[in-house]
C-alpha positions as CSV (number, residue, x, y, z in Angstrom):
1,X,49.7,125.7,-88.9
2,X,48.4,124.2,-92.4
3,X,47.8,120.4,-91.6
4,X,49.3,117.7,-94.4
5,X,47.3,117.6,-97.4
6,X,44.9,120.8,-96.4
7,X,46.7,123.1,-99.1
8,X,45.9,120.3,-101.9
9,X,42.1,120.4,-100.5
10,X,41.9,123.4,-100.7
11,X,42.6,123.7,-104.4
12,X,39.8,121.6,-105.0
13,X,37.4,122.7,-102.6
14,X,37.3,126.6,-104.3
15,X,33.9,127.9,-105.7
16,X,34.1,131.2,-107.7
17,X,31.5,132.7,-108.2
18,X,30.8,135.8,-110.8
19,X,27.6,138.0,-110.9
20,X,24.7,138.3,-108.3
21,X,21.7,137.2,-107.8
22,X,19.4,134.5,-109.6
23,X,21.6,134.8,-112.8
24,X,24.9,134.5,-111.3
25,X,27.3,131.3,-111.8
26,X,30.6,129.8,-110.9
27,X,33.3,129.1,-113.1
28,X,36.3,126.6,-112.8
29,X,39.6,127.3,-111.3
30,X,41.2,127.6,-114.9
31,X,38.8,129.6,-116.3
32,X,40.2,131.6,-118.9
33,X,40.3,135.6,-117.9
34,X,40.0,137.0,-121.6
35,X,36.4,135.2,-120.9
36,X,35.3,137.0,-118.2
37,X,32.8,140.6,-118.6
38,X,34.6,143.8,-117.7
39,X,33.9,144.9,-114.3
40,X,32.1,142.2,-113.0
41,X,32.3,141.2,-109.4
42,X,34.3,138.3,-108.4
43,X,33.5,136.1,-105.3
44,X,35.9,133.8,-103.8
45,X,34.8,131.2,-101.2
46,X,35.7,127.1,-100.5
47,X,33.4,124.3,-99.2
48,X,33.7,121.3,-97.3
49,X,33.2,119.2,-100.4
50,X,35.2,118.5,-103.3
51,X,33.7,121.1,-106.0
52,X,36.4,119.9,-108.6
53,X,38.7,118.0,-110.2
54,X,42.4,119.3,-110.4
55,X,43.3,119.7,-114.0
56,X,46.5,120.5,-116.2
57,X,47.2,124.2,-116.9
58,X,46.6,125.0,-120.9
59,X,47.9,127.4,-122.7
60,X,45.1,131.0,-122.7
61,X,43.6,131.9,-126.0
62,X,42.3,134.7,-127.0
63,X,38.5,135.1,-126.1
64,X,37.4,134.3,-130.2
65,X,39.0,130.7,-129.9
66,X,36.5,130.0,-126.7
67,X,32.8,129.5,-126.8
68,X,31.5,130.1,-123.2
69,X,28.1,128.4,-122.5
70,X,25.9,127.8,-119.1
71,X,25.0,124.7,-117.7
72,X,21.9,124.9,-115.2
73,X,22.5,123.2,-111.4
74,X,18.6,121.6,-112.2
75,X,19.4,119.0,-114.5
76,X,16.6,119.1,-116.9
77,X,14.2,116.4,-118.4
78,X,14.2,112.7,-116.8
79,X,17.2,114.3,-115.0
80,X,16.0,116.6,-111.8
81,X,16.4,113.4,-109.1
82,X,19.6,112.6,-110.9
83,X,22.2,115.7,-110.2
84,X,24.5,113.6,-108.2
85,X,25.1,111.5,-111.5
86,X,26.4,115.2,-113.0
87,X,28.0,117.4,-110.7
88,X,30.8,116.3,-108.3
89,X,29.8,118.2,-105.6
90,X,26.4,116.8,-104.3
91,X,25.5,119.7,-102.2
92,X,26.3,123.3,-102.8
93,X,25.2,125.8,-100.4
94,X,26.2,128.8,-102.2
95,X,23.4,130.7,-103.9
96,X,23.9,130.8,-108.4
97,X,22.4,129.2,-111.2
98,X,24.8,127.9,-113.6
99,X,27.6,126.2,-114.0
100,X,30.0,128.5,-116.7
101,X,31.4,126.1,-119.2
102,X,33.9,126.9,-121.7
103,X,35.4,125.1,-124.5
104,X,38.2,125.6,-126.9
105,X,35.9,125.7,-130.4
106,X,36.0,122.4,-133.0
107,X,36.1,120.7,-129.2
108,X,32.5,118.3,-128.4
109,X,30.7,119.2,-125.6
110,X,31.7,115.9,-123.5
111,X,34.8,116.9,-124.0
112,X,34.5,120.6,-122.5
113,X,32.8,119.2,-119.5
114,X,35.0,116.2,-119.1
115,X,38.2,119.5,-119.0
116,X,35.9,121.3,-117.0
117,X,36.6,119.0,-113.7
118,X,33.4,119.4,-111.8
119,X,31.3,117.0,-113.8
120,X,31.5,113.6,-112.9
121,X,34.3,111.6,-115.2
122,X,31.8,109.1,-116.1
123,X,29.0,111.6,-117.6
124,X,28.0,110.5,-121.0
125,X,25.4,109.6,-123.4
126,X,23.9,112.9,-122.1
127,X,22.0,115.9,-124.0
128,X,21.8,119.4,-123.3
129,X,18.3,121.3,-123.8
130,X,18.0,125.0,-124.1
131,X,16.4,127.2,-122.0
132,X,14.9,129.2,-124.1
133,X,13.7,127.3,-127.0
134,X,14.3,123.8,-125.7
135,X,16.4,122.8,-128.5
136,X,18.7,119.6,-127.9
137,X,22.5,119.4,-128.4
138,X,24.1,116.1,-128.3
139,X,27.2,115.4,-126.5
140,X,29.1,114.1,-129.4
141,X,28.5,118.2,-130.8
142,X,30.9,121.2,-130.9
143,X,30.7,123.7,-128.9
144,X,31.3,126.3,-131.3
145,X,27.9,127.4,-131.6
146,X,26.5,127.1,-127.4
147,X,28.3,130.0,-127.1
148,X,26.7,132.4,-124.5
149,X,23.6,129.9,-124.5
150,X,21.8,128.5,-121.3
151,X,21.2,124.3,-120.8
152,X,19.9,121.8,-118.9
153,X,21.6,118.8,-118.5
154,X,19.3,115.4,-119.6
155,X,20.6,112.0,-119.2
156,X,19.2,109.2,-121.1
157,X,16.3,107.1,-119.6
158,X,17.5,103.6,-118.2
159,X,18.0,101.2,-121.0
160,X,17.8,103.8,-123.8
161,X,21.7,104.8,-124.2
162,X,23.4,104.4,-127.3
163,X,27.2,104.7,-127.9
164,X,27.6,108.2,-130.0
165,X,30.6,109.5,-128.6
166,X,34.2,109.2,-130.5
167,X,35.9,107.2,-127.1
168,X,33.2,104.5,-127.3
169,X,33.4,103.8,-131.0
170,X,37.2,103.4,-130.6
171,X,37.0,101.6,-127.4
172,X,34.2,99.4,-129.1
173,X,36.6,99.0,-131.9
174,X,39.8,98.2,-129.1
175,X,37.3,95.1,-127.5
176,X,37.4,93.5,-130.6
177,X,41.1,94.0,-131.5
178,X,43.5,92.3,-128.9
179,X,46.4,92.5,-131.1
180,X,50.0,94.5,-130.5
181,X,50.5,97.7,-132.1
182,X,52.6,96.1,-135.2
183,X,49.7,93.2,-135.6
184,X,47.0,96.0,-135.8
185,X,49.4,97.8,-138.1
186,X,50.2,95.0,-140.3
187,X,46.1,93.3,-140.3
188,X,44.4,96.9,-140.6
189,X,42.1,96.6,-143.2
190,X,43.5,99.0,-146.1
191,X,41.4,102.8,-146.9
192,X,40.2,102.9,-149.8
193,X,42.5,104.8,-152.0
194,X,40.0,106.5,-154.3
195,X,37.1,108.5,-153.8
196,X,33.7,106.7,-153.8
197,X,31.9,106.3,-157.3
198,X,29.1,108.0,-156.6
199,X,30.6,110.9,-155.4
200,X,32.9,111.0,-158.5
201,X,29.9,110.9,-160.5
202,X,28.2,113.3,-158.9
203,X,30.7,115.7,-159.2
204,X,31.1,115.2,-162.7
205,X,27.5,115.8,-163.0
206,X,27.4,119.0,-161.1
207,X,30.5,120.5,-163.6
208,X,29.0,119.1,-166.6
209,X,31.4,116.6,-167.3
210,X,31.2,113.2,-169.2
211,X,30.6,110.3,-166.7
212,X,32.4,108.0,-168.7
213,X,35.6,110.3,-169.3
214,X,35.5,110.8,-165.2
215,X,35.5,107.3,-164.4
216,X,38.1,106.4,-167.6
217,X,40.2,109.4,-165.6
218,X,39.8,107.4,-162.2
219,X,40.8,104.3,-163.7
220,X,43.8,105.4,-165.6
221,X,45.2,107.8,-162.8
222,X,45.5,105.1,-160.4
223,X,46.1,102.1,-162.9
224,X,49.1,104.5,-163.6
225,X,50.2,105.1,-159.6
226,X,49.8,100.6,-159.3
227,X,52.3,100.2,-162.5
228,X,54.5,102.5,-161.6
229,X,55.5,100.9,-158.2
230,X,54.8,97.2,-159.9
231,X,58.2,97.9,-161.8
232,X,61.1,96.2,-160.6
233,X,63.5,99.2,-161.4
234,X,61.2,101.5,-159.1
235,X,61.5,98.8,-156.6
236,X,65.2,98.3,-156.2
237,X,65.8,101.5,-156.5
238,X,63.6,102.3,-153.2
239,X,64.8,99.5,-151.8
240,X,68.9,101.5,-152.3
241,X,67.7,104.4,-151.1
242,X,66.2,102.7,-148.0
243,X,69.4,102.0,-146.7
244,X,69.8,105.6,-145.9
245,X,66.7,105.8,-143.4
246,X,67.1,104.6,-139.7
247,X,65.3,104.2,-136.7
248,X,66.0,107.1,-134.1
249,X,65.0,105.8,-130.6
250,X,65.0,108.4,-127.6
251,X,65.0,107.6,-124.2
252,X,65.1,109.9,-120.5
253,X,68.0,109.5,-118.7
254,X,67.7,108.6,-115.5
255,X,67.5,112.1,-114.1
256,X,65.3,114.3,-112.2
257,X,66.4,117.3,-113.7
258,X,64.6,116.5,-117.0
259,X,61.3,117.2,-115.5
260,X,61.9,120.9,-113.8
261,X,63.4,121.6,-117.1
262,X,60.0,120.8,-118.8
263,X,58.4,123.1,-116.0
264,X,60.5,126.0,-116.2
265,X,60.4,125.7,-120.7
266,X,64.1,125.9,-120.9
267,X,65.7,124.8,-124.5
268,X,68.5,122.3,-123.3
269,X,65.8,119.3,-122.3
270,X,67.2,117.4,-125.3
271,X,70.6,117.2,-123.3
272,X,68.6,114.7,-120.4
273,X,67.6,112.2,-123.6
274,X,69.5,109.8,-125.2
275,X,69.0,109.3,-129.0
276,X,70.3,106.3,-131.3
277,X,69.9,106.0,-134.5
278,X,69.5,102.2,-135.8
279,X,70.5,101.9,-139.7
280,X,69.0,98.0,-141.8
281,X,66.6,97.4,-139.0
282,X,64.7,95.5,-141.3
283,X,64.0,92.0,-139.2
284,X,63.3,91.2,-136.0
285,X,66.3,88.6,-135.1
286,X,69.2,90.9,-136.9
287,X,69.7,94.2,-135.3
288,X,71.4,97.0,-137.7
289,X,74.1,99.4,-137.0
290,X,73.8,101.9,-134.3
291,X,75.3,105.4,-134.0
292,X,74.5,107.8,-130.9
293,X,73.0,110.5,-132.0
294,X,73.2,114.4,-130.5
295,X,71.3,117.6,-131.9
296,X,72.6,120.3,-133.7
297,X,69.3,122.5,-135.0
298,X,65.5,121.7,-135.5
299,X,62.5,123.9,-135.6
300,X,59.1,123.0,-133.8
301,X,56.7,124.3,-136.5
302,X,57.9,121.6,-139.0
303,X,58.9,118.7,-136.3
304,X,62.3,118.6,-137.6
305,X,66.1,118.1,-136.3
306,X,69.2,118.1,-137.7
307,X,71.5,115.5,-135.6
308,X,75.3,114.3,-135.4
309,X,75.7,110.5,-135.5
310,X,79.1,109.3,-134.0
311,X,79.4,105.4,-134.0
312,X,78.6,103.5,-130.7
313,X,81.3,101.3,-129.6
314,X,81.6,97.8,-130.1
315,X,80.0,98.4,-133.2
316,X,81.3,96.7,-136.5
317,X,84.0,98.9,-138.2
318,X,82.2,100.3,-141.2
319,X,83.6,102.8,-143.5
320,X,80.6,105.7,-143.9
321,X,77.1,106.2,-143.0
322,X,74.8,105.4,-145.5
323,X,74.5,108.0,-148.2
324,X,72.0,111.2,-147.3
325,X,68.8,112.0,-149.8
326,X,69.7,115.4,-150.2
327,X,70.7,115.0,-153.6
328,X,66.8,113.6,-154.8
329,X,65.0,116.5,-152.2
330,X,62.4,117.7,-155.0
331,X,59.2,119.2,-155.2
332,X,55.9,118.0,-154.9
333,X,54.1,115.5,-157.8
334,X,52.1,117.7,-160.3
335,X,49.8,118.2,-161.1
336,X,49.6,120.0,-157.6
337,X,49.4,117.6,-155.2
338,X,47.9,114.6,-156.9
339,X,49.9,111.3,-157.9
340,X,51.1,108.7,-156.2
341,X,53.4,108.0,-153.3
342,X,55.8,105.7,-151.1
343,X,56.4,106.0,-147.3
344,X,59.3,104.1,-146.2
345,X,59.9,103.9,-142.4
346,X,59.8,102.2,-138.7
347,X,55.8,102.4,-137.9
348,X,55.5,101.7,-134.1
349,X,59.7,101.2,-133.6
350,X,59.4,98.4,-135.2
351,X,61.4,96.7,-138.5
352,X,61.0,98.4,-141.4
353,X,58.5,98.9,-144.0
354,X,57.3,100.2,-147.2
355,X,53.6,101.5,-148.1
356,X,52.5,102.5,-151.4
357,X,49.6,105.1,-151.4
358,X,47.9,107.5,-153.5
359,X,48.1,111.3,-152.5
360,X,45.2,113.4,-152.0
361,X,44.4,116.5,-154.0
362,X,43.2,119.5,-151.9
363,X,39.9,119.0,-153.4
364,X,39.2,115.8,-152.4
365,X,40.0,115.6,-148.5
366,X,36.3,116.7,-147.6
367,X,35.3,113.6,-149.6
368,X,38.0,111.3,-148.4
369,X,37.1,112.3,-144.5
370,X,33.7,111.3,-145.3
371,X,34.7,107.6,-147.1
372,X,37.2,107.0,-144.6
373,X,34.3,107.5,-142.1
374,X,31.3,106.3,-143.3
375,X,30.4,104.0,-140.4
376,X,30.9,107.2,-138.4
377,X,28.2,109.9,-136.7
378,X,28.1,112.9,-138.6
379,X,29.7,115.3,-136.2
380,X,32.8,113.2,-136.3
381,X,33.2,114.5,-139.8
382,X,32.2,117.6,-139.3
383,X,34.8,118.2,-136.7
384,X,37.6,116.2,-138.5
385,X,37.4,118.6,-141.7
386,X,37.3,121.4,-139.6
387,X,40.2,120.4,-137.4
388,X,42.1,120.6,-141.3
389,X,41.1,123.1,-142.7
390,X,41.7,125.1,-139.5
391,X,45.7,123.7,-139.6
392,X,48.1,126.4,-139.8
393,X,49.6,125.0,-142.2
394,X,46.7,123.2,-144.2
395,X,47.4,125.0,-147.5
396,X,50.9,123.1,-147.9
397,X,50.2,119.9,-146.3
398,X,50.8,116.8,-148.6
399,X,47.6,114.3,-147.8
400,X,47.5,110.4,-147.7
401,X,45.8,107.3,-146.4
402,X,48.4,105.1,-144.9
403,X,49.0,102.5,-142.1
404,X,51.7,104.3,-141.1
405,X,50.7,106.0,-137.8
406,X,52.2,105.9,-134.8
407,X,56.3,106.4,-134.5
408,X,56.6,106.8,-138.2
409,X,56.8,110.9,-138.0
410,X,60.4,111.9,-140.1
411,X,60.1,108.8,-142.8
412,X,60.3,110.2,-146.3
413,X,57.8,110.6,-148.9
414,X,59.0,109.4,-152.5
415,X,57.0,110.4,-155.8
416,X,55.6,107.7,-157.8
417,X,59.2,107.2,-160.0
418,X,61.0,106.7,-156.5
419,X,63.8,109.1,-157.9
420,X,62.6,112.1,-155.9
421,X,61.9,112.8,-152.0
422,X,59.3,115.1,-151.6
423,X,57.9,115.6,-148.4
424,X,58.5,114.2,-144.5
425,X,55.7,111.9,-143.0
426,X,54.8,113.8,-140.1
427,X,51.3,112.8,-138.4
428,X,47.8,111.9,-139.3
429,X,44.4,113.6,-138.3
430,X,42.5,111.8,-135.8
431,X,39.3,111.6,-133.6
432,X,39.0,110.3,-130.4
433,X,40.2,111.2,-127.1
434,X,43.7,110.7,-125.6
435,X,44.9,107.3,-125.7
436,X,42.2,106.4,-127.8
437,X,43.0,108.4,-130.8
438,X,42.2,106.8,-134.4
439,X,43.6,108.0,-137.6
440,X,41.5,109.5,-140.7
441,X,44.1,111.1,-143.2
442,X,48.4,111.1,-142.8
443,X,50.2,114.2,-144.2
444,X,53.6,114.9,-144.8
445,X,55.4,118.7,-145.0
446,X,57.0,119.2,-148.3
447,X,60.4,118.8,-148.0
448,X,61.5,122.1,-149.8
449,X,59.4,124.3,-147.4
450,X,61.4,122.1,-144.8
451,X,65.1,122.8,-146.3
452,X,64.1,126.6,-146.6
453,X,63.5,126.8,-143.0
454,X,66.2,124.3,-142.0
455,X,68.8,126.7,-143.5
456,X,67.0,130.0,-142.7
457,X,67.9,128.9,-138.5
458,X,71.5,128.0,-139.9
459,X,72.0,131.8,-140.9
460,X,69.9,133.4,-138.0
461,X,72.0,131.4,-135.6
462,X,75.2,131.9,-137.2
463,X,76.3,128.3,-138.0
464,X,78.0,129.8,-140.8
465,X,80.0,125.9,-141.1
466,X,77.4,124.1,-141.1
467,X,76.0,126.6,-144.0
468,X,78.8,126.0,-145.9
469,X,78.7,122.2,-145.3
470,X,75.0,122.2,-146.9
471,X,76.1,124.9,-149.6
472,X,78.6,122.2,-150.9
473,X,76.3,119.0,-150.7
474,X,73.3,121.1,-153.0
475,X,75.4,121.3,-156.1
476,X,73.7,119.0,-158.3
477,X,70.4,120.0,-157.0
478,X,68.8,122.5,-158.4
479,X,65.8,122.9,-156.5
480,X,67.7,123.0,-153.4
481,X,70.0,125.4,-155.4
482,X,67.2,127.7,-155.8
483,X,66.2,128.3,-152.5
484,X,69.9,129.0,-151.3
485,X,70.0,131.9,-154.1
486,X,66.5,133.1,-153.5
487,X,67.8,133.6,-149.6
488,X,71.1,135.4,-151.2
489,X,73.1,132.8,-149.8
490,X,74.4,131.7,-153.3
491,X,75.9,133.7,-155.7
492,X,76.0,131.1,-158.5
493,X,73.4,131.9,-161.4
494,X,70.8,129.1,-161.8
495,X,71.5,126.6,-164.7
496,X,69.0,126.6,-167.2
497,X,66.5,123.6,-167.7
């Protein structure tokens, strides 16, 4: 009979172990199968001791997403005495070599062993040195180019560690910031909007263009974006349209069901959370008007929804819900994304708020990564531009600084005259691990790709009154207009410009 708690020991206590001989190793319970050789012997066996650490299940990639490297069980300069400071099992009987390692690639090393479970969770500061040419790697590296390579683990001498890793520059960062989210939100020190003078020089240089036009295109392109949001008329008329965005706040019922739903991936989760929608949240002592909120379609690729609001009683009688922004949906600034911008929204739940920014080009986010994070190691800039350019949907993604980070996904983007919405604020590329994430860049979709897709899953689901409902509310936009005929779901010609 299995006693208490021997099933969940077990789990940890497995060692599986591929190959023979002085070359073979063991790899971790949630080892990836696409990573394993064809035909290569498997053996499955469990020790007294706690080999690893019980991780969350991830989703399997295909074997070119993965770069699979060895660690050696003889940890490797200033390091030999010092394996029970690496591996959580002290003592393993079992004859192999190496540890099998893999990472997802743009992923640091620390981070691939930290996933892997069998390293200790406080292993840092650590190099790795190659076996066959003694090269070093640094933790704070991706592992996109160990793959299939051989290390020895080397941990710094006493009193010679230095903080390189992403979680101790944030948490260095956190020690000296005590503040609530909204304080940190509201005292952040603003990015710099433009790129760097010597790098706009340098540029210049390198296409054979006149310094001073470059810098008298610098000065008027964002003296232009400043005046344009100094005007009063731009102003007030954000400040209208701002009546139309709320606050949605969702919250899990009180029921046990919502979490085997999660488990089992089934679609109707939403129907275990409850979602208001706050409208003129905009101070702390006067609450706005609530409605509850339920969903009616969405897509995940965007981070979208489309929801009902029916008002919550004991609510002031009001006659309508604030007018939509359908009518202003346009397309992105030209030229192509350059210009400037205005996020209105509810960063961290709170009242809200307005930021005035400067968009991005395409050209320039390589440069802006590296301003942004100049008091940064290398790496971290390496690996944020490559976690962009590697986005799905990187090509159509509207770029920004702003303060706006956490709980401000879904505000609108406005163009620089504040008559047009162009894009929806959706998240920001960070660094850092977990709960210790920092933003470098914000983005928002463009709201026309979003609109095409919104009414695409109208027609494949057969919402065919809903259809007609957004068919009626596009007249007098002709962008929106566009996209409805281009889908055949409009049979008026376009208008002429």
């Amino acid at each position: 009979m299995e006693k208490p708690g021997e099933k969940k020991r077990l789990e940890q206590n497995v060692i599986i172990k591929v190959g023979e001989g002085n070359d073979s190793y063991i790899v971790a319970t949630h080892f990836p199968c696409s990573c394993l050789p064809p035909r290569m012997c498997l053996t499955i066996s469990t020790s007294n001791n706690v080999i690893e650490k019980k991780q969350q299940q991830v989703r399997v990639l295909p074997r070119e997403k993965y770069s699979v490297f060895f660690i050696d069980k003889e940890g490797g300069k200033d390091s030999k005495s010092k394996t029970d400071m690496i591996f959580r099992c002290k003592n393993i009987q079992q004859q192999f070599r190496y540890f099998c390692v893999y990472g997802t690639k743009g992923m640091t090393v620390e981070e691939a062993l930290r996933r892997d479970g069998r390293f200790l969770d406080g292993l840092t500061n650590f190099t790795l040195s190659d076996n066959r040419t003694g090269d070093v790697t640094n933790c704070t590296e991706i592992v996109d180019n160990l793959d299939g390579r051989k290390f020895q683990i080397r941990l710094p001498r006493k009193g010679k560690t230095k903080a390189t890793n992403p979680s101790q520059v944030v948490q260095e960062q956190d020690s000296t910031q005590q503040t609530s989210q909204e304080e940190e939100n509201a005292s952040a020190s603003p990015k710099v909007q433009n790129i760097e003078v010597t790098k706009v020089l340098e540029n210049a240089a390198k296409n054979g263009v006149s310094v001073k036009k470059t810098l008298k295109l610098k000065r008027e392109n964002f003296g232009k974006i400043q005046n344009s949001f100094s005007e009063v008329h731009t102003v007030r008329g954000l400040l209208d349209l701002s009546k139309s965005i709320c606050l949605l706040m969702i919250e899990e019922n009180n029921n046990s069901g919502l979490t085997e739903l999660k488990k089992t991936k089934m679609n109707n989760w939403v129907n275990y959370l409850t979602i208001t929608a706050e409208f003129s949240f905009e101070s702390k002592g006067k609450p706005g008007m609530k409605y509850q909120a339920t969903l009616v379609s969405g897509t995940h690729d965007l981070d979208f929804v489309l929801l009902k609001l029916i008002q919550l009683p004991g609510q002031p009688e009001v006659e309508e819900i604030p007018p939509g922004l359908l009518k202003i949906f346009g397309p992105v600034p030209l030229p192509v994304y350059d210009g400037g911008a205005c996020i209105i929204g509810h960063p961290a739940g709170g009242v809200k708020k307005m930021d005035v920014t400067c968009i991005i080009r395409k050209e320039d986010r390589e440069q802006a990564v590296e301003q942004n994070l100049a008091s940064c190691e290398p790496f971290i800039v390496c690996s944020t531009n490559y976690q962009i350019k590697m986005n799905p949907y990187a090509d159509i993604h509207v770029t920004y600084n702003s303060f706006m980070y956490h709980g401000s996904s879904g505000s609108p983007v406005f163009d620089a005259s504040g008559r047009v919405v162009f894009g929806i604020h959706t998240r920001g590329f960070t660094y850092g691990f977990q709960r210790h994430e920092t933003s470098v860049i914000e983005y928002a979709h463009p709201l026309l790709t979003i609109f095409e897709k919104f009414v695409i899953n109208l027609k494949e689901s057969g919402n065919d009154q809903m259809l007609e409902k957004v068919k009626e509310a596009v007249t007098k936009n002709k962008h929106l207009k566009k996209i409805l005929v281009d889908l055949f779901l409009l049979d008026e010609p376009m208008e002429e410009d």
